[in-house]
ZABAMI-77587 format. One line per field, with one value per residue: chain; x, y, z of N, C-alpha, C, O in turn. Coordinates in steps of 0.05 Angstrom, whole numbers, plus 5000, padded with zeros to 4 digits. Example, Ala and Ser with C-alpha at 12.3 -4.5 7.8 and 13.67 -1.06 7.14 Angstrom:
BEGIN
chain A | A
n_east 5264 | 5257
n_north 4886 | 4955
n_up 5156 | 5142
ca_east 5246 | 5273
ca_north 4910 | 4979
ca_up 5156 | 5143
c_east 5264 | 5258
c_north 4934 | 5001
c_up 5156 | 5157
o_east 5285 | 5268
o_north 4934 | 5023
o_up 5169 | 5161
% end
This chain:
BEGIN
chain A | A | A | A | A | A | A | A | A | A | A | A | A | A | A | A | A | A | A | A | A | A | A | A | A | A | A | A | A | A | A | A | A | A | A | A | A | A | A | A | A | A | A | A | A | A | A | A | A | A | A | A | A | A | A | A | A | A | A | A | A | A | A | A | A | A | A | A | A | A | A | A | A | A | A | A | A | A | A | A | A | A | A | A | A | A | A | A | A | A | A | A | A | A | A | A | A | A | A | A | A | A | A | A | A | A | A | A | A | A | A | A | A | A | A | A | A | A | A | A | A | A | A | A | A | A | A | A | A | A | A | A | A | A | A | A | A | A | A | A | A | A | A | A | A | A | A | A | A | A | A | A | A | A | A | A | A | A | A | A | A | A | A | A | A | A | A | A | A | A | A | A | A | A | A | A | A | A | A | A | A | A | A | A | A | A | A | A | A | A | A | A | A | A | A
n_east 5396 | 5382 | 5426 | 5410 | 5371 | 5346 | 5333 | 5284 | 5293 | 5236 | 5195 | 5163 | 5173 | 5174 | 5164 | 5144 | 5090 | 5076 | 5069 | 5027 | 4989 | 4989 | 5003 | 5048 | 5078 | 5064 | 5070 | 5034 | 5038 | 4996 | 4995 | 4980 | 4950 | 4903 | 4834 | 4854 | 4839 | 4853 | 4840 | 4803 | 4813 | 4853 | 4818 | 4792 | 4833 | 4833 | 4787 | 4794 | 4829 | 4812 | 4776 | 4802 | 4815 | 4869 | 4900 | 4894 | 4907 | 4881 | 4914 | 4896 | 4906 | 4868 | 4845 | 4886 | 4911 | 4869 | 4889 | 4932 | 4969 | 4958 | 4966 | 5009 | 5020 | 5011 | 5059 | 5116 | 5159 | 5123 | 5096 | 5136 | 5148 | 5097 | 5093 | 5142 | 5125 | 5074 | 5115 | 5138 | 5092 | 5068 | 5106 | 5113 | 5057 | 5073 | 5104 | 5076 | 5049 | 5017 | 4985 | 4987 | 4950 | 4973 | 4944 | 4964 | 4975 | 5031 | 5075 | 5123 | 5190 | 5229 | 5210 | 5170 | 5209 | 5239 | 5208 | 5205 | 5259 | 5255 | 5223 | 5242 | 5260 | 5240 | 5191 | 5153 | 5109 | 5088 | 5038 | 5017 | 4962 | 4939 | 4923 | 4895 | 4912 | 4864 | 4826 | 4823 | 4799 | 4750 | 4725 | 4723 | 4720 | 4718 | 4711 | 4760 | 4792 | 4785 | 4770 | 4835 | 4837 | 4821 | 4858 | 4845 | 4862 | 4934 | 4990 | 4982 | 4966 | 4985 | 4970 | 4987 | 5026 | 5080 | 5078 | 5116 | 5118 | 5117 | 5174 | 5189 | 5142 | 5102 | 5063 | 5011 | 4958 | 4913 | 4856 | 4815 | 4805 | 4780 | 4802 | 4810 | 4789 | 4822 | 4878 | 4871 | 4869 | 4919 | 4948 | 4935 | 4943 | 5001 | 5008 | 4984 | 5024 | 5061 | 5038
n_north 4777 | 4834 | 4860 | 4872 | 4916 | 4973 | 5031 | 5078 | 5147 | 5198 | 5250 | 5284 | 5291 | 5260 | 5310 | 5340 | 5326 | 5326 | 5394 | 5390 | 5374 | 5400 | 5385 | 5347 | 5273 | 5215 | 5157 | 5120 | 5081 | 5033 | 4990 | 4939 | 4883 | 4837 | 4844 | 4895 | 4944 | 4970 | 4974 | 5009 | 5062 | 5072 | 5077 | 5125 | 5158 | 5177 | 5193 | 5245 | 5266 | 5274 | 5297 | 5359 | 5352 | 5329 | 5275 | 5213 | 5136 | 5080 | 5018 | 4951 | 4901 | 4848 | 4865 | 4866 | 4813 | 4787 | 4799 | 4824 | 4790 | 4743 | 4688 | 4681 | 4655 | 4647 | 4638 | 4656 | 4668 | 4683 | 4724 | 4757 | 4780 | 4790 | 4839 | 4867 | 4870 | 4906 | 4947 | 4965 | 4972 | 5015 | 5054 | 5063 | 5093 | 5139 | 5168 | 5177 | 5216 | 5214 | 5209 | 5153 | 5104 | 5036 | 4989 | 4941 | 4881 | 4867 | 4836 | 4839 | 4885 | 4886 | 4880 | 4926 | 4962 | 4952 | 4972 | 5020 | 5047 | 5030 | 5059 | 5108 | 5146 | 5203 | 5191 | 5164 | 5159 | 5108 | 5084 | 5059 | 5010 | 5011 | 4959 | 4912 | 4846 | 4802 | 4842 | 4854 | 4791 | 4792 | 4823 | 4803 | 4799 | 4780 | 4727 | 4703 | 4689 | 4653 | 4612 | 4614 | 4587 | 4547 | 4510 | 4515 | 4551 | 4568 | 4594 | 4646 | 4713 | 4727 | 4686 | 4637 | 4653 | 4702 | 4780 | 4834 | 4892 | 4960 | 4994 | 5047 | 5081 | 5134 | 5145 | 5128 | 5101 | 5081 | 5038 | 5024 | 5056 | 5114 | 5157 | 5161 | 5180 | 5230 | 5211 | 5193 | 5259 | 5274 | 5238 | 5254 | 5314 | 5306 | 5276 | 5326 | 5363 | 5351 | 5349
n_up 4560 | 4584 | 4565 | 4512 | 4521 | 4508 | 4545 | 4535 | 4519 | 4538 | 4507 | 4546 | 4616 | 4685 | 4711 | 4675 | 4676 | 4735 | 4738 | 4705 | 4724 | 4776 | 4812 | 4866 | 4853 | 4878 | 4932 | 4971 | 5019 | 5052 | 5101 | 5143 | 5181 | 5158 | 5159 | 5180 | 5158 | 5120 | 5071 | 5077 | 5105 | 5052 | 5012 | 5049 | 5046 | 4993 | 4974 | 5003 | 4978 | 4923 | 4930 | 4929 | 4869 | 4869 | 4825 | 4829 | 4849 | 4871 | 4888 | 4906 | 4950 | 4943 | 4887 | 4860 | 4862 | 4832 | 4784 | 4754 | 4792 | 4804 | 4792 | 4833 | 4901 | 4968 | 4991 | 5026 | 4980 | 4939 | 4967 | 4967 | 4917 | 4898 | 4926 | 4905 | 4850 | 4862 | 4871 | 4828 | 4786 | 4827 | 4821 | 4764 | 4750 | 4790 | 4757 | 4726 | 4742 | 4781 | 4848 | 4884 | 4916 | 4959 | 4980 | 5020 | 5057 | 5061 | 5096 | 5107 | 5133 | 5100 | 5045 | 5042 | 5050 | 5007 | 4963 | 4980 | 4971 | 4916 | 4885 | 4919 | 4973 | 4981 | 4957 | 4979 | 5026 | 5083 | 5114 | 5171 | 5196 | 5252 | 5284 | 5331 | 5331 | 5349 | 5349 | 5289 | 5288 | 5306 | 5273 | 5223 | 5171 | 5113 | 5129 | 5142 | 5172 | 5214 | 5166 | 5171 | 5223 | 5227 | 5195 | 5155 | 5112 | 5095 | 5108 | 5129 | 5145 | 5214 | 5243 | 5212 | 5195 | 5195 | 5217 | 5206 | 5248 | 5224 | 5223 | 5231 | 5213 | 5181 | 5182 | 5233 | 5244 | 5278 | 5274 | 5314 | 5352 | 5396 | 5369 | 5321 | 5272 | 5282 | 5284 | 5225 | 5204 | 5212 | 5185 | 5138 | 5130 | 5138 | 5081 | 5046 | 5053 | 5022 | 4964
ca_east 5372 | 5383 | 5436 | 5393 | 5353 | 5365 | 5322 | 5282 | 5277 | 5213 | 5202 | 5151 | 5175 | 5155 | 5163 | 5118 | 5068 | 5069 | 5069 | 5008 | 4971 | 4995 | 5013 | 5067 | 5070 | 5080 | 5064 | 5022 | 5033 | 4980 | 5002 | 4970 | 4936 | 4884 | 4819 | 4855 | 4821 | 4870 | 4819 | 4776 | 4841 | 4869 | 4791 | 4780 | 4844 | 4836 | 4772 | 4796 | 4849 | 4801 | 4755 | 4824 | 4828 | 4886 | 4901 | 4898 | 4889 | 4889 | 4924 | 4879 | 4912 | 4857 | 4839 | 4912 | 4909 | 4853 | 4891 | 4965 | 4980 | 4931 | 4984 | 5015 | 5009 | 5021 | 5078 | 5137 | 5166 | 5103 | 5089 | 5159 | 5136 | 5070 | 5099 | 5156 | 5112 | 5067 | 5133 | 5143 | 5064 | 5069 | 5131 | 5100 | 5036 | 5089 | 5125 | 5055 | 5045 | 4990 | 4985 | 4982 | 4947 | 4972 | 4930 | 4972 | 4985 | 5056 | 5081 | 5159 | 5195 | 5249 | 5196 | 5164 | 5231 | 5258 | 5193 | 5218 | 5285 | 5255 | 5202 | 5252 | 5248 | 5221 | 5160 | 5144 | 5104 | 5084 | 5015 | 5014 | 4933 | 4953 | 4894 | 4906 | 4893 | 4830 | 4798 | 4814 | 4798 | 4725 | 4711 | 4737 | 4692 | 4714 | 4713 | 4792 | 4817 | 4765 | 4788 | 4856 | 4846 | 4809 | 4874 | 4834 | 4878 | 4959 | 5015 | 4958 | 4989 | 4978 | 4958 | 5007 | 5052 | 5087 | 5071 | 5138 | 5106 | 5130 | 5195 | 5187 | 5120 | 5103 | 5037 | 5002 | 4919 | 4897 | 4823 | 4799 | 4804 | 4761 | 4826 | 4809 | 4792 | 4843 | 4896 | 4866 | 4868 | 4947 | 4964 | 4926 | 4967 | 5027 | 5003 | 4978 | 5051 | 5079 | 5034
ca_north 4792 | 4853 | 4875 | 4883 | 4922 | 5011 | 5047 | 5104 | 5172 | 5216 | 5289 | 5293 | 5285 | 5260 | 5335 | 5362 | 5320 | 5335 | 5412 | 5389 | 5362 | 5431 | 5378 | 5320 | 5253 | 5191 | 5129 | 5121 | 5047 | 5021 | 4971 | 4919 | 4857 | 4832 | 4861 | 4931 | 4966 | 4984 | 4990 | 5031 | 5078 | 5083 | 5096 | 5153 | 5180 | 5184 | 5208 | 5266 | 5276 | 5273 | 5332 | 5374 | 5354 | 5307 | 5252 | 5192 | 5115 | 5057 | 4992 | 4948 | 4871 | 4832 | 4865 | 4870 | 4779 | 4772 | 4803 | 4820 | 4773 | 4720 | 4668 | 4684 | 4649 | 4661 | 4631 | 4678 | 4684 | 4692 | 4751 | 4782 | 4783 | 4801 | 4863 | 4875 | 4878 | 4932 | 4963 | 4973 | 4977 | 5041 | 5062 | 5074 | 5123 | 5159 | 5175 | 5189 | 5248 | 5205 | 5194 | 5129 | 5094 | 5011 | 4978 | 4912 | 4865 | 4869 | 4831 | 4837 | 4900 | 4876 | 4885 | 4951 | 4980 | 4951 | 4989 | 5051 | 5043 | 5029 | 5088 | 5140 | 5155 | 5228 | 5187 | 5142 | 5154 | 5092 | 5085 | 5029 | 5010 | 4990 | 4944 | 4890 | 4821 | 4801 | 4858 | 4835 | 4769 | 4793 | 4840 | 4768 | 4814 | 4762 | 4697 | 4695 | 4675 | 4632 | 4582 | 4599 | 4579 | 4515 | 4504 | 4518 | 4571 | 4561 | 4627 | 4670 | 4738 | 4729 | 4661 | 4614 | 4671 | 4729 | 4805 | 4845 | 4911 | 4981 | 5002 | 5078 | 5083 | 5158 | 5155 | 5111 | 5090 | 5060 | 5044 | 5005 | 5074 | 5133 | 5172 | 5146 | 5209 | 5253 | 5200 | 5207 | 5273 | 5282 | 5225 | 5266 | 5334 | 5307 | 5276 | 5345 | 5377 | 5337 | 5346
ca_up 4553 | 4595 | 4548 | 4490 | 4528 | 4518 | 4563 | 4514 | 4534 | 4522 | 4510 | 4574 | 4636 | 4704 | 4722 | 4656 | 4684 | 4754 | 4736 | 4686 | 4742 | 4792 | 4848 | 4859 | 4851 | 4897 | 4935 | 5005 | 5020 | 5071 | 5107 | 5162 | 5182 | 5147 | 5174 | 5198 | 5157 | 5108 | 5045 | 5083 | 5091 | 5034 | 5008 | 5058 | 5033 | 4967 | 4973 | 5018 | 4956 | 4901 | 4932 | 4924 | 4851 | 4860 | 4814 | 4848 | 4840 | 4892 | 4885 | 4931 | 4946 | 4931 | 4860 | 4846 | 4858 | 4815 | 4744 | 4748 | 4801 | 4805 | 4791 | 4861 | 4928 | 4990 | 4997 | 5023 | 4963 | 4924 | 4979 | 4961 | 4882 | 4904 | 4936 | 4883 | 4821 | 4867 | 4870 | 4799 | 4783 | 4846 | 4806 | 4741 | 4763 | 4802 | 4729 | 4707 | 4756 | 4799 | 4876 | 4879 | 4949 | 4950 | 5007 | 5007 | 5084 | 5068 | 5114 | 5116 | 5136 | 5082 | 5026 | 5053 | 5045 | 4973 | 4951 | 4985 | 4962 | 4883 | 4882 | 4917 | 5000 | 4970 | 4941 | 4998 | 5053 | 5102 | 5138 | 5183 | 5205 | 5267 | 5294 | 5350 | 5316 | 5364 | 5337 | 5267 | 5282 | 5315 | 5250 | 5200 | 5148 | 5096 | 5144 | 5134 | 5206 | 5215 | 5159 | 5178 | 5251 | 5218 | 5180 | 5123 | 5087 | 5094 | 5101 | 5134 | 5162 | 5243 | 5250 | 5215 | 5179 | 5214 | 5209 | 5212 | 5247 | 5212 | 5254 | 5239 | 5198 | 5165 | 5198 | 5251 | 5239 | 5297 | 5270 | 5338 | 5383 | 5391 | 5356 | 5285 | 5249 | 5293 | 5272 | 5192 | 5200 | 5222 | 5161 | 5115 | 5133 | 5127 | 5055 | 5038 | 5054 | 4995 | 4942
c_east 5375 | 5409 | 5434 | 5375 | 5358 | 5336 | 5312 | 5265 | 5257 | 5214 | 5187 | 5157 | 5162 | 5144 | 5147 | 5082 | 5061 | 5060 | 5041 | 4985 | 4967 | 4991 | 5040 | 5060 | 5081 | 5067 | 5055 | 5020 | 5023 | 4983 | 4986 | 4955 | 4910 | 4854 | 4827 | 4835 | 4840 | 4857 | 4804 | 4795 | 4843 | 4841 | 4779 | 4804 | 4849 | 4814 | 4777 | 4811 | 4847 | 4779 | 4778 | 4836 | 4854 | 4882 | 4911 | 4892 | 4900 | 4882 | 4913 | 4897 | 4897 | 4839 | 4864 | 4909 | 4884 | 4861 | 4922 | 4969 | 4967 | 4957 | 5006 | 5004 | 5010 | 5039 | 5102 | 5154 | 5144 | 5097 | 5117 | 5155 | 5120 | 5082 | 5124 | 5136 | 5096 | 5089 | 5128 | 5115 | 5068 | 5091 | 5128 | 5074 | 5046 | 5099 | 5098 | 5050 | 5015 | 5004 | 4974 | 4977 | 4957 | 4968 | 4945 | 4986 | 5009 | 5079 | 5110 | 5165 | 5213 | 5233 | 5188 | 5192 | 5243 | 5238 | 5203 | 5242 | 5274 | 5235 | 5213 | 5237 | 5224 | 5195 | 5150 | 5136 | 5086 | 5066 | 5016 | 4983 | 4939 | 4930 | 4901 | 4892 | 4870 | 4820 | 4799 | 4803 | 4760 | 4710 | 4710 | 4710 | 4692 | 4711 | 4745 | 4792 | 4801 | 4767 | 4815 | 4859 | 4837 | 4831 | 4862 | 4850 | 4909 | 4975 | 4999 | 4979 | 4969 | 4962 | 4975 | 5029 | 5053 | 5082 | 5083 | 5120 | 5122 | 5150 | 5190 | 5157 | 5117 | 5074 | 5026 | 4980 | 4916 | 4860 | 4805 | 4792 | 4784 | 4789 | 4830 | 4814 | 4813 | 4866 | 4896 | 4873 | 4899 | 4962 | 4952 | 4936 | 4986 | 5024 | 5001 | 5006 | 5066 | 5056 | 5046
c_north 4821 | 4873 | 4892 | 4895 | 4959 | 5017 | 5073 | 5124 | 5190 | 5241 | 5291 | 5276 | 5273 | 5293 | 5361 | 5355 | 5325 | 5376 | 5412 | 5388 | 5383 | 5407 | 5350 | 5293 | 5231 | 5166 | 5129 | 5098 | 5043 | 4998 | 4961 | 4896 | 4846 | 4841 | 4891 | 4947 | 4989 | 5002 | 5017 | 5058 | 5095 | 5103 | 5122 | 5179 | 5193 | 5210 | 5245 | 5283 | 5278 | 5298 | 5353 | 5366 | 5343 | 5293 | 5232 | 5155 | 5092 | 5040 | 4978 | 4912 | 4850 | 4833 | 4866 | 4833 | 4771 | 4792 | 4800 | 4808 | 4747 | 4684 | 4660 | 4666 | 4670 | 4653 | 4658 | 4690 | 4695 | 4724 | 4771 | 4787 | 4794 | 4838 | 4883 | 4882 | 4900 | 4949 | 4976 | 4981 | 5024 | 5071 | 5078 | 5096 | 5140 | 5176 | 5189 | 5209 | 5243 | 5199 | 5170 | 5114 | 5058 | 5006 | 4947 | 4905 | 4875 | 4857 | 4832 | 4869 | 4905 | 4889 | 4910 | 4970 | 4977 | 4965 | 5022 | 5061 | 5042 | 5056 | 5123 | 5142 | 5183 | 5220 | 5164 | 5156 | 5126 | 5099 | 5060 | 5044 | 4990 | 4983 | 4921 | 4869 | 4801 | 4815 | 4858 | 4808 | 4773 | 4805 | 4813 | 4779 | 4795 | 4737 | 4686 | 4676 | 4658 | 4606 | 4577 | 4585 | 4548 | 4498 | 4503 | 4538 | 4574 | 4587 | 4642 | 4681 | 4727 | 4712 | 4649 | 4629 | 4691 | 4756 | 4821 | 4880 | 4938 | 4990 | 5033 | 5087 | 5121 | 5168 | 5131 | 5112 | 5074 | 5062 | 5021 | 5029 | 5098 | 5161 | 5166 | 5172 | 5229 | 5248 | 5203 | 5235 | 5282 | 5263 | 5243 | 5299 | 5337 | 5290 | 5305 | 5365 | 5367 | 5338 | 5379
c_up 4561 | 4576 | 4517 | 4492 | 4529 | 4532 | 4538 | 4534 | 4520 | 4527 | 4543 | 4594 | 4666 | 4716 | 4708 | 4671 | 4701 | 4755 | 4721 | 4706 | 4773 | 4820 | 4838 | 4859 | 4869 | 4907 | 4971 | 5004 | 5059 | 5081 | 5139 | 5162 | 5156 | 5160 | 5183 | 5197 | 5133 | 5079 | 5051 | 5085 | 5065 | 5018 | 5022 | 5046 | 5008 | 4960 | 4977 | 4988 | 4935 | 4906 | 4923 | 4897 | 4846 | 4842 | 4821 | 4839 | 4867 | 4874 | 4906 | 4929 | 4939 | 4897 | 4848 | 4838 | 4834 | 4785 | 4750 | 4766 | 4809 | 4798 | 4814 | 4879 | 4946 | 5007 | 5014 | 5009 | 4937 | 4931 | 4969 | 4931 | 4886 | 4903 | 4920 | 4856 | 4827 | 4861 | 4843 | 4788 | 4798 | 4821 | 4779 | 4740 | 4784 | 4778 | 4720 | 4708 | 4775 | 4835 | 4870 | 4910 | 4940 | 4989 | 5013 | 5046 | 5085 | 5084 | 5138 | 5104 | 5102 | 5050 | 5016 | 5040 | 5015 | 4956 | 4951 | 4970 | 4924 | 4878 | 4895 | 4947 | 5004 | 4967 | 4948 | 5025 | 5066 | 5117 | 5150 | 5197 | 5229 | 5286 | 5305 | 5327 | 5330 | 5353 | 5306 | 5261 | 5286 | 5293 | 5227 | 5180 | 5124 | 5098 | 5137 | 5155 | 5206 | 5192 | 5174 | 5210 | 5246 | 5204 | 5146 | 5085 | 5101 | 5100 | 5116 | 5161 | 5192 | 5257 | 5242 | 5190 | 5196 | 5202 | 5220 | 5222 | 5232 | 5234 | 5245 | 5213 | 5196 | 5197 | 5213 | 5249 | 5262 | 5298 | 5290 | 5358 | 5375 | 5362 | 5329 | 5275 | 5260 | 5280 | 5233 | 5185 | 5191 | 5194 | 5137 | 5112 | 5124 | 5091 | 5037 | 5026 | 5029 | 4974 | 4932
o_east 5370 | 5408 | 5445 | 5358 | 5369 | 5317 | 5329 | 5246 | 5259 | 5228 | 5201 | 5151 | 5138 | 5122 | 5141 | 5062 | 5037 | 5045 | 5029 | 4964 | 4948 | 4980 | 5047 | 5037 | 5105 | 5053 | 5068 | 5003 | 5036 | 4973 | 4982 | 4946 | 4909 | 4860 | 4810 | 4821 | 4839 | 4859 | 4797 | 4792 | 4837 | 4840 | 4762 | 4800 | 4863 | 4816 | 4770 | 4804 | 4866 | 4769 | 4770 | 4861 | 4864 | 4858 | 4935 | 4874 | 4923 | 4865 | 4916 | 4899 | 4910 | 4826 | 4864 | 4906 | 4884 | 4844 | 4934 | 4993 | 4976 | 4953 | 5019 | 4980 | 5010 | 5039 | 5097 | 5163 | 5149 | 5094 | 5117 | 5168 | 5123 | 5080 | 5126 | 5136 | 5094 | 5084 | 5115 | 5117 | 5070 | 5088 | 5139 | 5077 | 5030 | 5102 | 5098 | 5044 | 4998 | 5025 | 4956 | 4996 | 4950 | 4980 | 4929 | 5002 | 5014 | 5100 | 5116 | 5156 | 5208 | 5244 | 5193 | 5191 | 5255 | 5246 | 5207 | 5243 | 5288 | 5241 | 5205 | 5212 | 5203 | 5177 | 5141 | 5152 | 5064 | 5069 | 5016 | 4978 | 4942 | 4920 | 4913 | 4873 | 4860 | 4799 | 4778 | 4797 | 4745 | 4686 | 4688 | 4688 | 4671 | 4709 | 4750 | 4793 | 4809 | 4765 | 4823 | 4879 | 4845 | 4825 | 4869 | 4850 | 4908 | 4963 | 5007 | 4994 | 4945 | 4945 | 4989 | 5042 | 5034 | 5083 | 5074 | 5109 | 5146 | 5144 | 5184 | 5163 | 5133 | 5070 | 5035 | 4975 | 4917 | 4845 | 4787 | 4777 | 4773 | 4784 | 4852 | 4835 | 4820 | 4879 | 4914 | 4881 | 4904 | 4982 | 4966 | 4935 | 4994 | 5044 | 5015 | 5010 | 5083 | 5059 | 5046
o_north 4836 | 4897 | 4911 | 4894 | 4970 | 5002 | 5084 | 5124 | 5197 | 5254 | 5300 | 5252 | 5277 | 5298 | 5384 | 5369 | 5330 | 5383 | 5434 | 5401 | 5381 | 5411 | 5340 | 5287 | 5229 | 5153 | 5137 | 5089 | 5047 | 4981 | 4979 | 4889 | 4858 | 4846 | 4908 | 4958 | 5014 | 5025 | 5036 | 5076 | 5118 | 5127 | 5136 | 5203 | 5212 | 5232 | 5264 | 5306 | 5284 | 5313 | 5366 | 5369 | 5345 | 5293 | 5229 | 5150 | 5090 | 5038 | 4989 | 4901 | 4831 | 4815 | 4866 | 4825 | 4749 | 4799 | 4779 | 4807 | 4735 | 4661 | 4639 | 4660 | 4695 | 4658 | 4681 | 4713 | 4712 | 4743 | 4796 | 4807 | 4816 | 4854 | 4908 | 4905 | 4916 | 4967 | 4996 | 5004 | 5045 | 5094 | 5100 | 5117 | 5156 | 5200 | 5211 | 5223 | 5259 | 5189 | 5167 | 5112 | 5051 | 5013 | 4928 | 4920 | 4891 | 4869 | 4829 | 4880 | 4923 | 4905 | 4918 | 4988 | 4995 | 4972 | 5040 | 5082 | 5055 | 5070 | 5146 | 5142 | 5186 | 5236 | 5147 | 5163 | 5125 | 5117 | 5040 | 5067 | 4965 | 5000 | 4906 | 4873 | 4784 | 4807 | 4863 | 4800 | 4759 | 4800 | 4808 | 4770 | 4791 | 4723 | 4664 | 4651 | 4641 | 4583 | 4556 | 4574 | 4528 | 4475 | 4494 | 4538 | 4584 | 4605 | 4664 | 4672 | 4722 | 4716 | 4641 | 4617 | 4698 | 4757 | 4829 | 4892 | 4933 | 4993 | 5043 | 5105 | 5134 | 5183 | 5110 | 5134 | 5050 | 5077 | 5006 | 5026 | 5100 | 5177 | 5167 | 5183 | 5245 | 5265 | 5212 | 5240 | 5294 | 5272 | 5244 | 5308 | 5355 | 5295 | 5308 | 5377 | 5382 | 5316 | 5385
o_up 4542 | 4575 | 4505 | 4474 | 4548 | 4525 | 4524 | 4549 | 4496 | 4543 | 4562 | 4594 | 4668 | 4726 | 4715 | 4675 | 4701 | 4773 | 4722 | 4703 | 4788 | 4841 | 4817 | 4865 | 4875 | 4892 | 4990 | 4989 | 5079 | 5067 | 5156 | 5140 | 5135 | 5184 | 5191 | 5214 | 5130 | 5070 | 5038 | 5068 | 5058 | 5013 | 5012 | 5040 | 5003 | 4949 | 4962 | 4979 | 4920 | 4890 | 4904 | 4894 | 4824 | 4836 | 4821 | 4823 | 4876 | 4856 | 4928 | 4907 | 4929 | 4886 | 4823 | 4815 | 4822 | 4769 | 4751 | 4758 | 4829 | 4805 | 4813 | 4876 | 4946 | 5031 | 5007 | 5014 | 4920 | 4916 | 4966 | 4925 | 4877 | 4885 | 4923 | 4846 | 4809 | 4845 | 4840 | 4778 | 4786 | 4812 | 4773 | 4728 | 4795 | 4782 | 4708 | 4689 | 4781 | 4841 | 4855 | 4926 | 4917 | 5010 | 5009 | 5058 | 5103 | 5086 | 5161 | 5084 | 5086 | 5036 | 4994 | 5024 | 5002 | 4934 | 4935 | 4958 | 4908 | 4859 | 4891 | 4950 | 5017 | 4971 | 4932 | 5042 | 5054 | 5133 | 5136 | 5205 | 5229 | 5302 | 5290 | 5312 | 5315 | 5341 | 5295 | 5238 | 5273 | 5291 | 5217 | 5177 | 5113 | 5078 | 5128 | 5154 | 5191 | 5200 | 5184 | 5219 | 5259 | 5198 | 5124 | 5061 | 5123 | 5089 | 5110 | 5179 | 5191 | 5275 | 5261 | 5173 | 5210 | 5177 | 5241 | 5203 | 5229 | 5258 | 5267 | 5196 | 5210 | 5216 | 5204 | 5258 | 5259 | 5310 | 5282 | 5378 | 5353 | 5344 | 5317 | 5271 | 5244 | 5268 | 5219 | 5162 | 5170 | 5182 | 5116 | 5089 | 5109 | 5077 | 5016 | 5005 | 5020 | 4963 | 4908
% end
């Protein structure tokens, strides 16, 4: 199959479009537990990046499961598909000339990085929402942990699946401390520096 396959090139570039758009293009992947707080994230930063006339769009994990991947578990290799097809999804509104936010658990470092690695280190920065899991489990805004501690839901990140933490993350969110918005502020800087 793959040999019948040419690659077609177009007149406009990723680089007509980013010049169209008078900023660059790339990928802020939000990464943590379930509860962190990662939506609320990626949503304050878009926001921040939509007053400044960016072009922006968040990838959120649970509207991504209910169309393009809804045929997914949460198996471990479901989660490495899961987080591959963001890849390529991320990959494509990078070409377009969009910032692109993807709010997704993530759970394996391994994953995290074959995104980095397919979208270009240039056009990856890493937020980890880094939130003790007590204080995700006390927020359980969707009543997650609470089946999974009932054995009600199977694979669950930080109860009966593991959650590889970011070994050198871009930016650090700790949204449990008084240092929230100081910490937003310092990820949203170094965002700024790259458009």
């Amino acid at each position: 199959m793959q040999k019948n396959i040419v690659k077609h090139k177009y007149q406009v570039s990723v680089h007509d479009r980013r010049t169209l758009n008078n900023h660059s293009s790339f990928l802020i992947w939000v990464t943590g537990l379930s509860g962190s707080g990662k939506s609320t994230v990626a949503n304050a930063i878009e926001a921040e990046l939509h007053k400044k006339e960016i072009r922006t769009y968040v990838l959120d994990g649970d509207n991504i499961r209910t169309g393009i991947n809804n045929n997914l578990t949460f198996s471990p290799k479901d989660r490495h598909e899961n987080i591959r097809r963001i890849g390529e999804i991320a990959k494509l509104f990078i070409d377009a000339g969009n910032v692109v936010l993807a709010a997704f658990i993530s759970p394996y470092e391994a994953d995290r990085q074959q995104v980095r690695k397919l979208v270009g280190a240039e056009n990856y920065i890493e937020v980890y929402v880094n939130t003790p899991l007590d204080v995700c489990e006390k927020r359980d805004v969707k009543g997650l942990y609470k089946k999974a501690r009932a054995g009600e839901i199977k694979d669950f990140t930080g109860v009966s699946a593991p959650y590889e933490n970011p070994i050198n993350p871009d930016c650090r969110i700790n949204t449990d401390d008084l240092n929230y918005n100081k910490s937003l502020q310092s990820c949203l800087k170094l965002i700024s520096s790259k458009l």
